[in-house]
Predicted model as a PDB file, atoms N, CA, C, CB and O in Angstrom, pLDDT in the B-factor column:
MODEL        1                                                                  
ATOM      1  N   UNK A   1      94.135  18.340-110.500  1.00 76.00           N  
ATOM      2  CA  UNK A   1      94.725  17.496-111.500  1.00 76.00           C  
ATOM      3  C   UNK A   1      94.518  16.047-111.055  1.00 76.00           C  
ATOM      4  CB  UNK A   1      96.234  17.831-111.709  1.00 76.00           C  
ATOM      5  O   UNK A   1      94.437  15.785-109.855  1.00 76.00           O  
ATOM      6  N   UNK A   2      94.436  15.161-111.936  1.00 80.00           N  
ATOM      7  CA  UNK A   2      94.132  14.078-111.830  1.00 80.00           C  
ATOM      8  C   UNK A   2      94.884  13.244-112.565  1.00 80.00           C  
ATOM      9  CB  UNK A   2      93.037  13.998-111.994  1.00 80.00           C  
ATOM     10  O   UNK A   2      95.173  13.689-113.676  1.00 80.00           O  
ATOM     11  N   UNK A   3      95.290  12.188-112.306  1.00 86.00           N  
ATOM     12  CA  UNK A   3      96.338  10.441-112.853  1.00 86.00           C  
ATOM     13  C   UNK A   3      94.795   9.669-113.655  1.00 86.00           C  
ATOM     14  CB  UNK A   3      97.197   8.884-110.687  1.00 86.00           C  
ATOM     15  O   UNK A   3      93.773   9.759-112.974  1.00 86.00           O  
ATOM     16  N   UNK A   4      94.703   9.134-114.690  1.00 86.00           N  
ATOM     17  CA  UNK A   4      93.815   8.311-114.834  1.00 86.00           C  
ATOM     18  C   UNK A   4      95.096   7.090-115.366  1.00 86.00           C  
ATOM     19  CB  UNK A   4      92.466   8.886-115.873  1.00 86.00           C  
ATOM     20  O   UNK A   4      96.100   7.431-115.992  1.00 86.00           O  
ATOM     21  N   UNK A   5      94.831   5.854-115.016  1.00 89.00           N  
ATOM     22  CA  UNK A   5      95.380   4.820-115.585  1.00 89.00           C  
ATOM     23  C   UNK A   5      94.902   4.196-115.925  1.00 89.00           C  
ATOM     24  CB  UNK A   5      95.952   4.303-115.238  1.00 89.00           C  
ATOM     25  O   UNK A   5      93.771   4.057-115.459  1.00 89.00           O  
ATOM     26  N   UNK A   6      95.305   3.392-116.900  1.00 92.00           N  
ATOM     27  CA  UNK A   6      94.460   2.094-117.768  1.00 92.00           C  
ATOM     28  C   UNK A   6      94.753   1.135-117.787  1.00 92.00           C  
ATOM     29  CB  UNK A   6      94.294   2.032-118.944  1.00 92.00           C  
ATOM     30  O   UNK A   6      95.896   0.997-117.352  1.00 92.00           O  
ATOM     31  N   UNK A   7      94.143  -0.014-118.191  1.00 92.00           N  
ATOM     32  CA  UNK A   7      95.153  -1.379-118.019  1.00 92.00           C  
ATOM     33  C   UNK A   7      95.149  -1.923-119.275  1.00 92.00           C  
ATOM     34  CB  UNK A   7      94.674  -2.599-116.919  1.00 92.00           C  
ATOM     35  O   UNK A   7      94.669  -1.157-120.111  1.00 92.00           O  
ATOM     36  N   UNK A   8      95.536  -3.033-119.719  1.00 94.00           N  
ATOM     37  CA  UNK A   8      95.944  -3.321-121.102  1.00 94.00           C  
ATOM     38  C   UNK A   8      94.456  -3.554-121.976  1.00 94.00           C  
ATOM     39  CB  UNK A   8      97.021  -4.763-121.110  1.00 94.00           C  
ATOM     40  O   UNK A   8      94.498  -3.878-123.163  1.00 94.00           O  
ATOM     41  N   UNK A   9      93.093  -3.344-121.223  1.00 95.00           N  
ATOM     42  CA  UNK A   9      91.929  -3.552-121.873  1.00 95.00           C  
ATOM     43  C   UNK A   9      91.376  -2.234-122.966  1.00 95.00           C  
ATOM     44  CB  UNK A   9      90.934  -3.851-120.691  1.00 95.00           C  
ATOM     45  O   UNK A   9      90.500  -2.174-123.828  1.00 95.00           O  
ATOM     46  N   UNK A  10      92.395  -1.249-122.416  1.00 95.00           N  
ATOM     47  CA  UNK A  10      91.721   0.137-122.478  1.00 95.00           C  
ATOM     48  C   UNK A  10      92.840   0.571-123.841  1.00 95.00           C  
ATOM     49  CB  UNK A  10      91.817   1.265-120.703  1.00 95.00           C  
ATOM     50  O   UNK A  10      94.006   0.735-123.482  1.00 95.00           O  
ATOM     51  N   UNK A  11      92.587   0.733-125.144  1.00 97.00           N  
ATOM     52  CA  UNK A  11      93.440   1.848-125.644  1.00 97.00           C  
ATOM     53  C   UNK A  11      93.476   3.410-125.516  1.00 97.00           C  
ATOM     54  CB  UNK A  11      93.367   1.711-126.750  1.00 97.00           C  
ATOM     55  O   UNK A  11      92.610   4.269-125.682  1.00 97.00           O  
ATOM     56  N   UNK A  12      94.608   3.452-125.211  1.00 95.00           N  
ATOM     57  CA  UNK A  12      94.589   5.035-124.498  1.00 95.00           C  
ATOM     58  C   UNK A  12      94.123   5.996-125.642  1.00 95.00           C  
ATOM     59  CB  UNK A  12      96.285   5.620-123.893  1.00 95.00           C  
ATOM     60  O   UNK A  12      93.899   7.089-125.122  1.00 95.00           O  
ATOM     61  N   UNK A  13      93.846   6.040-127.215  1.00 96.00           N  
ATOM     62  CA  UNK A  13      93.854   6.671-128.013  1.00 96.00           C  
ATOM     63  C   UNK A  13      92.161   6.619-127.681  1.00 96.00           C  
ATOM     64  CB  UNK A  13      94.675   6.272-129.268  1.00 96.00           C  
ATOM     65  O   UNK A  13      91.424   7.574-127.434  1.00 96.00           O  
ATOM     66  N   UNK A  14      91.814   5.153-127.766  1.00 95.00           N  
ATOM     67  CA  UNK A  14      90.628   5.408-127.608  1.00 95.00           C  
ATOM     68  C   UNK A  14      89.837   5.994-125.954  1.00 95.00           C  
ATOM     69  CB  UNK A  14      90.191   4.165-128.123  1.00 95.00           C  
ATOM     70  O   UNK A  14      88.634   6.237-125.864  1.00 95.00           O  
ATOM     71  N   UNK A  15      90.546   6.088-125.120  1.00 92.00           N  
ATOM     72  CA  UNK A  15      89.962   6.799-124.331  1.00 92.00           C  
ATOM     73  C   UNK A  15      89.832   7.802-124.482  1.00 92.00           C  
ATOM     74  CB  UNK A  15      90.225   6.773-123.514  1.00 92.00           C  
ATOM     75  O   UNK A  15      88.759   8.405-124.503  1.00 92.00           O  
ATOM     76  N   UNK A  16      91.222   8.357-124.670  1.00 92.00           N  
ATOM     77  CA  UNK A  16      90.915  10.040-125.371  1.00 92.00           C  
ATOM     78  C   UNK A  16      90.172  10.768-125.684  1.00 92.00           C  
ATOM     79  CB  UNK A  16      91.151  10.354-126.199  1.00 92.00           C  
ATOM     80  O   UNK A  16      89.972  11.933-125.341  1.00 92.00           O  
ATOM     81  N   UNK A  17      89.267   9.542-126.993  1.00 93.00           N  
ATOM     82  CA  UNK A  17      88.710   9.717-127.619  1.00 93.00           C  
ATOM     83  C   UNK A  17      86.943   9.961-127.207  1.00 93.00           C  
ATOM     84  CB  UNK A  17      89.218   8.908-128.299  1.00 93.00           C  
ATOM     85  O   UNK A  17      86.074  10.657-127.731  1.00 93.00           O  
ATOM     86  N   UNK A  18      86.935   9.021-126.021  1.00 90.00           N  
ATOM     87  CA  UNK A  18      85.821   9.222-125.280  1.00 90.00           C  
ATOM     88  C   UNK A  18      85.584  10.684-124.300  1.00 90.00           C  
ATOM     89  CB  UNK A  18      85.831   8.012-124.468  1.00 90.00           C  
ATOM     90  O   UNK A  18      84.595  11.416-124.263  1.00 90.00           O  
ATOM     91  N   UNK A  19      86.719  10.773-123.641  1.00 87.00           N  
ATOM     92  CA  UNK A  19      86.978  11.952-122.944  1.00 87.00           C  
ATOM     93  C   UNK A  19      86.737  13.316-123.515  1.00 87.00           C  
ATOM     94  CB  UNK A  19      88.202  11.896-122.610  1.00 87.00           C  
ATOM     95  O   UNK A  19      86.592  14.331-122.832  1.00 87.00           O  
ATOM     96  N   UNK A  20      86.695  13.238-125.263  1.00 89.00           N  
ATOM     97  CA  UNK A  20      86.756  14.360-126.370  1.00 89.00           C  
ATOM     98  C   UNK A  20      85.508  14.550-126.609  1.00 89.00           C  
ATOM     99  CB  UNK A  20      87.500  14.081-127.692  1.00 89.00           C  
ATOM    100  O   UNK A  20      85.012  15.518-127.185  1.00 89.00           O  
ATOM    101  N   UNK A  21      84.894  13.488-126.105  1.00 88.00           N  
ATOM    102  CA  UNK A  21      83.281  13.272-126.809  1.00 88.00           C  
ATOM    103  C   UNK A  21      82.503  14.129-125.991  1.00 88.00           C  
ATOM    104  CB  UNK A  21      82.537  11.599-126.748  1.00 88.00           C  
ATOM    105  O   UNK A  21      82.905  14.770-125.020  1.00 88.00           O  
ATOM    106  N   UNK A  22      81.152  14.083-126.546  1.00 89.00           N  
ATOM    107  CA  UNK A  22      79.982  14.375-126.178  1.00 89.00           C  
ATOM    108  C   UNK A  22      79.119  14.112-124.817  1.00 89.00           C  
ATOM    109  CB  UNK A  22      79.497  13.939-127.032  1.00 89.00           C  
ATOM    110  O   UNK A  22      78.403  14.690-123.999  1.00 89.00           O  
ATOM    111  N   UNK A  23      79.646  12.919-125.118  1.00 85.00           N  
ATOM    112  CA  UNK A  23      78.998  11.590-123.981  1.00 85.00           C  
ATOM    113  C   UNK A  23      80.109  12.242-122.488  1.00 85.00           C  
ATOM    114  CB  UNK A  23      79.617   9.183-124.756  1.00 85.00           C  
ATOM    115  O   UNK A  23      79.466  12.553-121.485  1.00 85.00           O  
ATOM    116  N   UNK A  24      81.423  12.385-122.428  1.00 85.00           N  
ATOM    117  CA  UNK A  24      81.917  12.764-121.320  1.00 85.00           C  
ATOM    118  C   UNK A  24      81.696  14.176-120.422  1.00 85.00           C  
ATOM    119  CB  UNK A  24      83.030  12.618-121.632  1.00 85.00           C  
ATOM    120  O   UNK A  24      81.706  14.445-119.220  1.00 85.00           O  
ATOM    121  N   UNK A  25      81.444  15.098-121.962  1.00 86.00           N  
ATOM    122  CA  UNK A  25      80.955  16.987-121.607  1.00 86.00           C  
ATOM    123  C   UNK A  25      79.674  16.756-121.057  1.00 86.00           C  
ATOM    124  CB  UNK A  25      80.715  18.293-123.178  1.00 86.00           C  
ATOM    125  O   UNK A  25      79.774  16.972-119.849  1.00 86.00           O  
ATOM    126  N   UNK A  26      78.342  16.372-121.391  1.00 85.00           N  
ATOM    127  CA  UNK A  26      77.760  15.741-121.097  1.00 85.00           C  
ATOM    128  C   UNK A  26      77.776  15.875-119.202  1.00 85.00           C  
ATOM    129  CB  UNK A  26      78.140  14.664-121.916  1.00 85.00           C  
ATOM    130  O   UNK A  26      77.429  16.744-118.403  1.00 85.00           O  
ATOM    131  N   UNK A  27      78.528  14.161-119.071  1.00 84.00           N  
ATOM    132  CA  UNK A  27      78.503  13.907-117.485  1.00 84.00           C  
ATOM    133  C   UNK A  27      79.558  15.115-116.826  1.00 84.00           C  
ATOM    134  CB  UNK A  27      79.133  12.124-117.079  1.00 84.00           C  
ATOM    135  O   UNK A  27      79.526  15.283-115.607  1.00 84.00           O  
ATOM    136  N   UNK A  28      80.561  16.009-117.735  1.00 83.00           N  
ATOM    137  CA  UNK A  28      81.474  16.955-116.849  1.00 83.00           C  
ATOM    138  C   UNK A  28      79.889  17.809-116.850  1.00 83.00           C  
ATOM    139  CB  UNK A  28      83.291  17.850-117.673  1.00 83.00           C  
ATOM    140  O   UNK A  28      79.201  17.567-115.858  1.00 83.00           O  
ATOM    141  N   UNK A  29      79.643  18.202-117.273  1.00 84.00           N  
ATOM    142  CA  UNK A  29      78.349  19.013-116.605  1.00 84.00           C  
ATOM    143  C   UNK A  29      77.756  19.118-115.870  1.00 84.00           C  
ATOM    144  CB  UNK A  29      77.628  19.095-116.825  1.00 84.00           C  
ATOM    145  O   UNK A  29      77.588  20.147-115.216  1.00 84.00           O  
ATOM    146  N   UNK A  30      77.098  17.815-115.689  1.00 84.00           N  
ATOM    147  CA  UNK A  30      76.024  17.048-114.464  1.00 84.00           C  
ATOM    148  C   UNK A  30      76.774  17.114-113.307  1.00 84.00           C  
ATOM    149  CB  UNK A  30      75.573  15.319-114.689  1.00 84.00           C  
ATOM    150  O   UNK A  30      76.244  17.740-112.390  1.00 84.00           O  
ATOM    151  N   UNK A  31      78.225  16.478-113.031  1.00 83.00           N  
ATOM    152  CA  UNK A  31      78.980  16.851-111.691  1.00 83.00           C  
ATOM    153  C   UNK A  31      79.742  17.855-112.099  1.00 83.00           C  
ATOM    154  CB  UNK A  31      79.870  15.744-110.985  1.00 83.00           C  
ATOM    155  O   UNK A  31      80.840  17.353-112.339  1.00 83.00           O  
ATOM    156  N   UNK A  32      79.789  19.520-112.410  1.00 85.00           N  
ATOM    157  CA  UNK A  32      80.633  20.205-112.275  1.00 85.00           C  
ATOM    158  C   UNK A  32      80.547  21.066-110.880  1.00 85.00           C  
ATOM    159  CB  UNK A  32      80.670  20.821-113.409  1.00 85.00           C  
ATOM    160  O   UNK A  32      79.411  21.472-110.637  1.00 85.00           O  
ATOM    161  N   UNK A  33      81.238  21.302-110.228  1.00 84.00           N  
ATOM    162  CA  UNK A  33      80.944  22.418-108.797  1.00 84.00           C  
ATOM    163  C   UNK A  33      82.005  23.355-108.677  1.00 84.00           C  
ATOM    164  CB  UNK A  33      80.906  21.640-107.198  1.00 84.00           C  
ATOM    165  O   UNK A  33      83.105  22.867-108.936  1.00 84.00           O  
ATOM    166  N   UNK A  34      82.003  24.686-108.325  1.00 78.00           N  
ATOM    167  CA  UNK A  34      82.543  25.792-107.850  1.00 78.00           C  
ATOM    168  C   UNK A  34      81.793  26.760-109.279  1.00 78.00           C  
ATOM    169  CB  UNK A  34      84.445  25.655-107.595  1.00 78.00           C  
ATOM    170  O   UNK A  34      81.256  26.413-110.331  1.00 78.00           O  
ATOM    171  N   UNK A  35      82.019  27.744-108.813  1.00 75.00           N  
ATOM    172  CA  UNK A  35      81.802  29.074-109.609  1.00 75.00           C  
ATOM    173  C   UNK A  35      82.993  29.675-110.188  1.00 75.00           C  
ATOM    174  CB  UNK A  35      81.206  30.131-108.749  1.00 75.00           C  
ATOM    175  O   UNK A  35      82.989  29.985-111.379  1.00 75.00           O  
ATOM    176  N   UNK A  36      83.955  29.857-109.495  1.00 81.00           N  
ATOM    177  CA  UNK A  36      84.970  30.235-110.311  1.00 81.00           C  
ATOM    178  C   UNK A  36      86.149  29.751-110.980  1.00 81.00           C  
ATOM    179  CB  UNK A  36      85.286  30.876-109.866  1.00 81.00           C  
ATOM    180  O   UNK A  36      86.743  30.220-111.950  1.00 81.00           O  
ATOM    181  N   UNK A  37      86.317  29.001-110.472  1.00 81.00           N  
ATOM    182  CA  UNK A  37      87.320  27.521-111.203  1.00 81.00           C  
ATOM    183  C   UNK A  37      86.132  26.187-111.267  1.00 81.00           C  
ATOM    184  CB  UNK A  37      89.045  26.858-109.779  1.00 81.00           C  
ATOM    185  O   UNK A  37      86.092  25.319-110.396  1.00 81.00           O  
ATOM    186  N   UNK A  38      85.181  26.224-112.489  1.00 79.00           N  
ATOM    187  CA  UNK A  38      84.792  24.529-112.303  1.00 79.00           C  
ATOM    188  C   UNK A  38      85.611  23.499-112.320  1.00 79.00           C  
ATOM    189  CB  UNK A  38      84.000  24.038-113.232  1.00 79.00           C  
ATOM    190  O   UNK A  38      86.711  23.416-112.868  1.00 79.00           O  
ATOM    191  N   UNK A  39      84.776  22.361-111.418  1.00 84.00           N  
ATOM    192  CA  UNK A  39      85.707  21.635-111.257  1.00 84.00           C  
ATOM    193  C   UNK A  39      85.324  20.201-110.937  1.00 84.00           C  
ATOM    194  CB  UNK A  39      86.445  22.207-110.399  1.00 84.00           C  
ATOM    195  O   UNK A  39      84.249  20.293-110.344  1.00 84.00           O  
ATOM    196  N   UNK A  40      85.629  19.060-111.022  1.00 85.00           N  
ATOM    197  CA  UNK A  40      85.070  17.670-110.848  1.00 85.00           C  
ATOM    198  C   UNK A  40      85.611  17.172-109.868  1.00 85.00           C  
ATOM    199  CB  UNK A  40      85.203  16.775-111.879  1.00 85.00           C  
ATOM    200  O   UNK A  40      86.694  17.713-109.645  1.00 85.00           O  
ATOM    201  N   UNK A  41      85.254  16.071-108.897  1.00 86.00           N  
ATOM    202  CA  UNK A  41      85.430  15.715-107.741  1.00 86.00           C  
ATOM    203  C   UNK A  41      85.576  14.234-108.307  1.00 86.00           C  
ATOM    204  CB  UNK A  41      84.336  16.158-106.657  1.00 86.00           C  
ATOM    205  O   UNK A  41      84.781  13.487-108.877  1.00 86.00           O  
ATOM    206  N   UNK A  42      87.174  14.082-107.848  1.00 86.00           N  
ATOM    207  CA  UNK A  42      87.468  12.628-107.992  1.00 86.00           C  
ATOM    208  C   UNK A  42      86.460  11.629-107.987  1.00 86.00           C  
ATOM    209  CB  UNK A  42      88.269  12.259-107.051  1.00 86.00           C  
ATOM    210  O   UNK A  42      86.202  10.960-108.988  1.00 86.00           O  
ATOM    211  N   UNK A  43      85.736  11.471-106.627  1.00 87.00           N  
ATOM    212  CA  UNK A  43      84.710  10.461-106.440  1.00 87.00           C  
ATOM    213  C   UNK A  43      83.781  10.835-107.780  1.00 87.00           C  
ATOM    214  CB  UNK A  43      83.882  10.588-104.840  1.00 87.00           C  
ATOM    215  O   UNK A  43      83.856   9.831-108.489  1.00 87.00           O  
ATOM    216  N   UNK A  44      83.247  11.465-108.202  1.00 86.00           N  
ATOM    217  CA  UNK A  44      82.548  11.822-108.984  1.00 86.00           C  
ATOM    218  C   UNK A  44      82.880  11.182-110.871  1.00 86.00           C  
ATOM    219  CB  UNK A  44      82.655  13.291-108.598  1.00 86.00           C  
ATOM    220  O   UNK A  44      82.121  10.599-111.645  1.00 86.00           O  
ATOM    221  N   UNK A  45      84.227  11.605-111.023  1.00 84.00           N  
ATOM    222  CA  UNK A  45      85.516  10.578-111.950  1.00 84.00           C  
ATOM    223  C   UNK A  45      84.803   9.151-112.203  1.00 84.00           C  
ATOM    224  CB  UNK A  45      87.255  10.192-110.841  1.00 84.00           C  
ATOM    225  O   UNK A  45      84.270   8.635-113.185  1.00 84.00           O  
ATOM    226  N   UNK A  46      85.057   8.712-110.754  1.00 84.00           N  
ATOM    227  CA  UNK A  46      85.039   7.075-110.588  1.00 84.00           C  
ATOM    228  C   UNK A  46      83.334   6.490-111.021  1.00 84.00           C  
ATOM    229  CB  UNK A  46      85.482   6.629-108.639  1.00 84.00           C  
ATOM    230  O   UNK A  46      83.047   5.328-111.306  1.00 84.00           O  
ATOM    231  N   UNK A  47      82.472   7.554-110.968  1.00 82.00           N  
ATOM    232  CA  UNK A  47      81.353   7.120-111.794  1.00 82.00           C  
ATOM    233  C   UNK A  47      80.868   6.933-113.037  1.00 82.00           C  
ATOM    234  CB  UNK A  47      80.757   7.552-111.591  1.00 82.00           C  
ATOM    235  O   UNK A  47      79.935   6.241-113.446  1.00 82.00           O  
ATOM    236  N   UNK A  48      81.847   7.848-113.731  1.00 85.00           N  
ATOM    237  CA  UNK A  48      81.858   8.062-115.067  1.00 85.00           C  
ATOM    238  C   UNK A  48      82.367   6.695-115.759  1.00 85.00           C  
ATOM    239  CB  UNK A  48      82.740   9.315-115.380  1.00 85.00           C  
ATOM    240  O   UNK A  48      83.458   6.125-115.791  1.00 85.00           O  
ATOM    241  N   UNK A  49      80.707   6.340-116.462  1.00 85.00           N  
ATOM    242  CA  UNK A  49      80.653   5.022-117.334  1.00 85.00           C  
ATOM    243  C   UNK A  49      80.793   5.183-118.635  1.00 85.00           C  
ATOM    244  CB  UNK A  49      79.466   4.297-117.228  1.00 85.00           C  
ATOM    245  O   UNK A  49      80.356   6.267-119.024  1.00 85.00           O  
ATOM    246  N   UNK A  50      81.366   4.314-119.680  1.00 87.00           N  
ATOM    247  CA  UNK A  50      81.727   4.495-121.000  1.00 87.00           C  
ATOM    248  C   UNK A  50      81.786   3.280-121.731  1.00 87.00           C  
ATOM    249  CB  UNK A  50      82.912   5.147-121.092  1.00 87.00           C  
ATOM    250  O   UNK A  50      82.447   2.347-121.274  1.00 87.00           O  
ATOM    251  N   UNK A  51      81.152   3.165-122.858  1.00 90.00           N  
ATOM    252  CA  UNK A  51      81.510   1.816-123.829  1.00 90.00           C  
ATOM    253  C   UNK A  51      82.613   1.618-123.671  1.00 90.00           C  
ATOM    254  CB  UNK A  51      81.354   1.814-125.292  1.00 90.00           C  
ATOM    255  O   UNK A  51      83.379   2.562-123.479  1.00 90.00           O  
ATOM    256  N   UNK A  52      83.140   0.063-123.707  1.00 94.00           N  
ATOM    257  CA  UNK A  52      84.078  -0.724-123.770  1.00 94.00           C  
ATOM    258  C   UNK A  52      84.420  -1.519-124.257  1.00 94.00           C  
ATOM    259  CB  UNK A  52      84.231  -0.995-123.264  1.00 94.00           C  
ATOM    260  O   UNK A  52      84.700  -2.539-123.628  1.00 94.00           O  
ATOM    261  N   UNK A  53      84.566  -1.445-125.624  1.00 96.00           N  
ATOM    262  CA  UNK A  53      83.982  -2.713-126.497  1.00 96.00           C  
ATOM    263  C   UNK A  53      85.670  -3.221-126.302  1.00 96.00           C  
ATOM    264  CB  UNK A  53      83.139  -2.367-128.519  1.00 96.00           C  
ATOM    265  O   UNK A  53      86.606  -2.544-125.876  1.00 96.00           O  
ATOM    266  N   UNK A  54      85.674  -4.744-126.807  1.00 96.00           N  
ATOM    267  CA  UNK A  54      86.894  -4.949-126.417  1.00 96.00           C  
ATOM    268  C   UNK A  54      88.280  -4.518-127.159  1.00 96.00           C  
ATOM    269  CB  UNK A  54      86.847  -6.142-126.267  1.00 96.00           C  
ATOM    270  O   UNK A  54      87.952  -4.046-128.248  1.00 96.00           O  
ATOM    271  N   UNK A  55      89.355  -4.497-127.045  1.00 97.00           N  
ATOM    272  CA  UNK A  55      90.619  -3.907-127.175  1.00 97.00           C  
ATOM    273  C   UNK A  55      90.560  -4.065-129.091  1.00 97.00           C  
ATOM    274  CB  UNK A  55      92.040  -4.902-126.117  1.00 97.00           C  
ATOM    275  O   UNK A  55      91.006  -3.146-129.778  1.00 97.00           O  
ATOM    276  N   UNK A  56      90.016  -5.215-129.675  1.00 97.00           N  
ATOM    277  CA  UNK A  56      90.259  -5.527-131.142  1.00 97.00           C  
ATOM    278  C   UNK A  56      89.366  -4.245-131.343  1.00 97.00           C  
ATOM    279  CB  UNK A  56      89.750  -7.188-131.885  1.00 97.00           C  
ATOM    280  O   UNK A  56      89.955  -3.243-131.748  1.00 97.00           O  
ATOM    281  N   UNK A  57      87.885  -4.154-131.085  1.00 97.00           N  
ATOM    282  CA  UNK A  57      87.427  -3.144-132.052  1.00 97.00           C  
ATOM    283  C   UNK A  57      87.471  -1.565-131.566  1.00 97.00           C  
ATOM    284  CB  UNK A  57      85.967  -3.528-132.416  1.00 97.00           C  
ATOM    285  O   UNK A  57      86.860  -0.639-132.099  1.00 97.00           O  
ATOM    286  N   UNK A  58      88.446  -1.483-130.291  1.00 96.00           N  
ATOM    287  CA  UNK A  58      89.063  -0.109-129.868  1.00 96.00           C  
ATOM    288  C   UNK A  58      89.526   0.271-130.890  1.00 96.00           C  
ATOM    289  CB  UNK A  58      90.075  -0.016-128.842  1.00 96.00           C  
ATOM    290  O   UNK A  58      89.063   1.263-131.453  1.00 96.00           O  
ATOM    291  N   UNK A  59      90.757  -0.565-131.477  1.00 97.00           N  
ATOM    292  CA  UNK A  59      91.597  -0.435-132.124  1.00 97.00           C  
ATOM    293  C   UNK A  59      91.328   0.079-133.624  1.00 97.00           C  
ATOM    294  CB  UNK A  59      92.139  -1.475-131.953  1.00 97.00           C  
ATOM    295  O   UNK A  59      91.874   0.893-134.369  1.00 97.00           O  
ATOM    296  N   UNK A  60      90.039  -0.931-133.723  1.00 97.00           N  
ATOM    297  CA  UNK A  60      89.453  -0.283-135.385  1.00 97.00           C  
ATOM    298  C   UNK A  60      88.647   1.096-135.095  1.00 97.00           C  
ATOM    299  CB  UNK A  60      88.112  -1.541-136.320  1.00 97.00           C  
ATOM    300  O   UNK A  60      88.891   2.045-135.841  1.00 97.00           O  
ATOM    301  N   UNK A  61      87.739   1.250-134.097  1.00 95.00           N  
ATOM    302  CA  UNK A  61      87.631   2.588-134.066  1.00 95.00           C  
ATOM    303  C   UNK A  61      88.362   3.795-133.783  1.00 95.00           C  
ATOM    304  CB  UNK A  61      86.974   2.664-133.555  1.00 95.00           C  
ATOM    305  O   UNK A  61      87.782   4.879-133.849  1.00 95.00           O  
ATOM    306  N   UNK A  62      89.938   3.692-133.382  1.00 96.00           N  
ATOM    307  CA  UNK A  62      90.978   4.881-133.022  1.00 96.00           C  
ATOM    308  C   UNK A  62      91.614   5.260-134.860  1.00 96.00           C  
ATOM    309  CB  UNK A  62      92.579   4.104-131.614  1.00 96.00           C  
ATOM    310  O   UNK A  62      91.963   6.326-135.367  1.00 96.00           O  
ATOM    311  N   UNK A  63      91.524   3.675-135.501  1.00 96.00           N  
ATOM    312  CA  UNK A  63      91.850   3.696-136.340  1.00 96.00           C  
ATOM    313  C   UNK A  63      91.172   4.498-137.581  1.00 96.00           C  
ATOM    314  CB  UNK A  63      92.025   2.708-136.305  1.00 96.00           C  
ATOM    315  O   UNK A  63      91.671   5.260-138.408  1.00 96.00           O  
ATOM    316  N   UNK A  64      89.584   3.942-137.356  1.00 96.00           N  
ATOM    317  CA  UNK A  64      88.705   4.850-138.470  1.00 96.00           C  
ATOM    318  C   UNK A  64      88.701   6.864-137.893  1.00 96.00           C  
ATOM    319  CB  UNK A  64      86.595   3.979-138.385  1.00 96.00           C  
ATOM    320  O   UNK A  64      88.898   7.914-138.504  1.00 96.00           O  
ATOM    321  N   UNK A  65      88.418   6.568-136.673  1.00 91.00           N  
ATOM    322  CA  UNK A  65      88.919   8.428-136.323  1.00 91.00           C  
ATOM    323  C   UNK A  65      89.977   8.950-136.744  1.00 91.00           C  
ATOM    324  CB  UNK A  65      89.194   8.865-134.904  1.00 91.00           C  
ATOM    325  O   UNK A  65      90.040   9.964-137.440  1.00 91.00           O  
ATOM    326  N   UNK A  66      90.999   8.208-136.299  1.00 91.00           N  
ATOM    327  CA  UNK A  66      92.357   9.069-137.160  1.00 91.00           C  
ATOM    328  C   UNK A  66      92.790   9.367-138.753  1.00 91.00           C  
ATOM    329  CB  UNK A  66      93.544   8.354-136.806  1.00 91.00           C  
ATOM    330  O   UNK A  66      93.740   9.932-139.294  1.00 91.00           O  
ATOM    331  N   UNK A  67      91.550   8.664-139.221  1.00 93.00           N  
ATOM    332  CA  UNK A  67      91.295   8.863-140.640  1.00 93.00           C  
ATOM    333  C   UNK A  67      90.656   9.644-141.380  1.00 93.00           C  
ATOM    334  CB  UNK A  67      90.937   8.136-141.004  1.00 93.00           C  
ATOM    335  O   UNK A  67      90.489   9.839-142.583  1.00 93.00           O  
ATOM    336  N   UNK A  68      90.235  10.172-140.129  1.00 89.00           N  
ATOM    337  CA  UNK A  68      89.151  11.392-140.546  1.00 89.00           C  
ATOM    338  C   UNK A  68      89.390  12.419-140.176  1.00 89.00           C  
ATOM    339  CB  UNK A  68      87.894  11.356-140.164  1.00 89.00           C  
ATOM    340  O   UNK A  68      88.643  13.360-140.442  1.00 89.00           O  
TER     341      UNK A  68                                                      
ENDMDL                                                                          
END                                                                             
């Protein structure tokens, strides 16, 4: 289990939202390890890169998803 925190740049809806995506299954793939419980390695976490557009157009994109 893992803590991720954010700071006031990040909307948490929209991280979510990244984490839900394609783009994150994706990199959980590339670092997954064990056979019987997969599993991701913190250090591995801390590489994982993602658009960041700033907090105004987070906001319009959490907004147009939840509309759909």
């Amino acid at each position: 289990m893992m803590l991720i925190r954010l700071d006031e740049t990040v909307n948490p809806d929209y991280f979510f939202q990244i984490i839900k995506s394609e783009l994150f299954e994706h990199f959980i793939k590339k670092y997954q390890t064990g056979s019987g419980v997969p599993h991701i390695l913190l250090k591995d976490v801390k590489n994982f890169e993602f658009p960041l557009p700033n907090i105004h157009v987070q906001n319009k994109i959490v907004k147009f998803l939840s509309s759909i």
